[in-house]
C-alpha positions as CSV (number, residue, x, y, z in Angstrom):
1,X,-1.2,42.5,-7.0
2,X,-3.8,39.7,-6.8
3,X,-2.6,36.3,-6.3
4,X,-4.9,34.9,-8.8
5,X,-3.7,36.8,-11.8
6,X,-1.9,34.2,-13.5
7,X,-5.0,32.0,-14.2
8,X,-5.4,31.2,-17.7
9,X,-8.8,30.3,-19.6
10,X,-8.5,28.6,-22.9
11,X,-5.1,30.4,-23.5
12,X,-6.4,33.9,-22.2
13,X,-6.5,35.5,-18.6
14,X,-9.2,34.4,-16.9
15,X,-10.6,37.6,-16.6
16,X,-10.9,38.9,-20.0
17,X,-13.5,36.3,-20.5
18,X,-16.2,38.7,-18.1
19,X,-18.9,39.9,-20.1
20,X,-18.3,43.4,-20.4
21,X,-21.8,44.1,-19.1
22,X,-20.6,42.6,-15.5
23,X,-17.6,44.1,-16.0
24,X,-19.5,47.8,-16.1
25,X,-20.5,47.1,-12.5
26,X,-17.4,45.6,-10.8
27,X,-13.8,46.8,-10.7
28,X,-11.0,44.5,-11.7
29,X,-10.0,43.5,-8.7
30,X,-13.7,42.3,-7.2
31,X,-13.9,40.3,-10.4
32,X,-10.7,38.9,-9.9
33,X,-11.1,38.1,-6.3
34,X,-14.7,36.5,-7.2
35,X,-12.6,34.5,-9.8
36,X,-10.5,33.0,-7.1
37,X,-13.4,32.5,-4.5
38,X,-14.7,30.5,-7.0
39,X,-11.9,28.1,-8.2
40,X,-11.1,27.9,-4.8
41,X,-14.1,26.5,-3.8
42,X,-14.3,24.8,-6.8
43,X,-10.6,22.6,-6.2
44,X,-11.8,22.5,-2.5
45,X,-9.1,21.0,-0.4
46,X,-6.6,21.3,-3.4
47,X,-6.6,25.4,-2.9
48,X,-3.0,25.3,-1.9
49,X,-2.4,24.9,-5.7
50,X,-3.1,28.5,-5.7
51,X,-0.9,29.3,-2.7
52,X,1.4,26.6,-1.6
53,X,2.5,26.6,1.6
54,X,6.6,26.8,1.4
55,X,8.8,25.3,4.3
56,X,12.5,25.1,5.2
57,X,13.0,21.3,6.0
58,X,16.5,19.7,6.9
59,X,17.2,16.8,5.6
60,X,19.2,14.9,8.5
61,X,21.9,12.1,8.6
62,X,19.6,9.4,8.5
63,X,18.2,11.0,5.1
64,X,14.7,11.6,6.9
65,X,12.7,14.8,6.9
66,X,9.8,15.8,9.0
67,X,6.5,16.6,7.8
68,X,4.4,17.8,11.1
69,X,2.9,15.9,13.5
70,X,-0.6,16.2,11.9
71,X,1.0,13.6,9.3
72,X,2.6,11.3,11.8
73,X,2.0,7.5,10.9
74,X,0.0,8.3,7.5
75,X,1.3,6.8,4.7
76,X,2.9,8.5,1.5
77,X,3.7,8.3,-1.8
78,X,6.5,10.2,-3.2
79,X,7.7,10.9,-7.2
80,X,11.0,12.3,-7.9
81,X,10.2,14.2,-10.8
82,X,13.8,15.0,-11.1
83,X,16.9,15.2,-8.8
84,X,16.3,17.1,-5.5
85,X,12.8,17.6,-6.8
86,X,9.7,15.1,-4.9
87,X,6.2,15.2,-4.7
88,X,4.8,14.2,-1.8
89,X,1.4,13.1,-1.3
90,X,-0.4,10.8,1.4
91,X,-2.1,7.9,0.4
92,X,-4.1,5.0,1.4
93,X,-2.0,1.8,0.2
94,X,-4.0,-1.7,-0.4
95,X,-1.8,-4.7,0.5
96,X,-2.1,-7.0,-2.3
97,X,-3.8,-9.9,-0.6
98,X,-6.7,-7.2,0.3
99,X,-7.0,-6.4,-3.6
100,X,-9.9,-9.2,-4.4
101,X,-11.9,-7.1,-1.4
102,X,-12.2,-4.2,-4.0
103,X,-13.3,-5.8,-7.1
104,X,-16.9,-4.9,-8.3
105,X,-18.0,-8.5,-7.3
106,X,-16.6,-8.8,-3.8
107,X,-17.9,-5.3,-3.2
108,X,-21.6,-6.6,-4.1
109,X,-21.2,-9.7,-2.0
110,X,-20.3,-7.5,0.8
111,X,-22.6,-5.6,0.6
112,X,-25.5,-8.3,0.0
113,X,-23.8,-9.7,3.6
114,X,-24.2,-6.6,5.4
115,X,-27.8,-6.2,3.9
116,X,-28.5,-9.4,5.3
117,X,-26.7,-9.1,8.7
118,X,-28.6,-6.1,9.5
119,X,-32.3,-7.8,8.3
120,X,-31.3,-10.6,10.6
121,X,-30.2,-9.4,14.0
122,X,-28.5,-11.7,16.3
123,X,-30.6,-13.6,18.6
124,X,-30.2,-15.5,21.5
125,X,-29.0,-19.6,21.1
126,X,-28.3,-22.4,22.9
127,X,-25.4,-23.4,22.3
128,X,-25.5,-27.3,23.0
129,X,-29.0,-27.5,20.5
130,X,-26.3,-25.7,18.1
131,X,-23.8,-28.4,18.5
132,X,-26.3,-31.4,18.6
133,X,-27.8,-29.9,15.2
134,X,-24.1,-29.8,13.7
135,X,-23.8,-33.7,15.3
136,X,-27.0,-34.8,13.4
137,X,-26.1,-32.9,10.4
138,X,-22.9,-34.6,9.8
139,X,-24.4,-38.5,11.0
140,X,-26.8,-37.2,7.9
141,X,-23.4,-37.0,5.6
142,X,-21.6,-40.1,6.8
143,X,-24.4,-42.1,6.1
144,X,-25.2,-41.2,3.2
145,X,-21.8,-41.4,1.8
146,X,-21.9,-44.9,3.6
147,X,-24.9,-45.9,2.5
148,X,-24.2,-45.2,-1.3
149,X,-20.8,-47.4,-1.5
């Protein structure tokens, strides 16, 4: 029996809607199997929908299971949907003071910096011409705040 059997297209089998012209040319069974190719590919890394992959896991005294070593420091988010029942899914968590960084406007400002950073290389500077422009540039304030009292 195919593994793809059960899929369901607007409350039919999937494969009863084949045109009976393709249908003429291809056995069930290559129909079906082209079916699956092609929601496979289709849900990409989601294929284990189709087949999920089924483990044993102990949960030890701690309370803490193991997910493989391929998972090691990722983060997760988990739903009980009911008792004894979780979803587990990795995830990318945003700390809320990094929040502002992915509204539209801060993502446009960003980018408008990194547009500019790379049309303006960094160049070679003196520093002490650097720091004697900063000096003038603040004498320039304090006299004019000065000046206009």
């Amino acid at each position: 029996m195919h593994s793809c059997k059960g899929l369901m297209h607007n409350g039919e089998p999937l494969w009863t809607s084949v045109s009976s012209d393709f249908s003429r040319h291809y056995t069930f069974e290559q129909i079906t199997s082209a079916i699956c190719s092609f929601v496979r590919g289709t849900i990409g890394m989601n294929a284990n929908l189709l087949d999920p992959k089924t483990s044993v896991k102990v949960i030890g005294s701690s309370g803490q299971i193991s997910l493989g070593k391929e998972y090691a420091g990722r983060q997760v988010l988990i739903e009980e949907r009911e008792p004894g029942v979780w979803l587990v899914r990795t995830a990318l968590v945003i700390p809320e003071n990094e929040a502002w960084l992915h509204a539209p406007q801060a993502q446009h400002d960003l980018q408008e910096a990194l547009a500019w950073a790379q049309a303006n290389p960094p160049r070679e500077s003196d520093p002490d011409v650097l720091f004697k422009e900063l000096g003038n540039a603040q004498e320039k304030r304090r006299s004019r705040k000065g000046g206009s009292q």
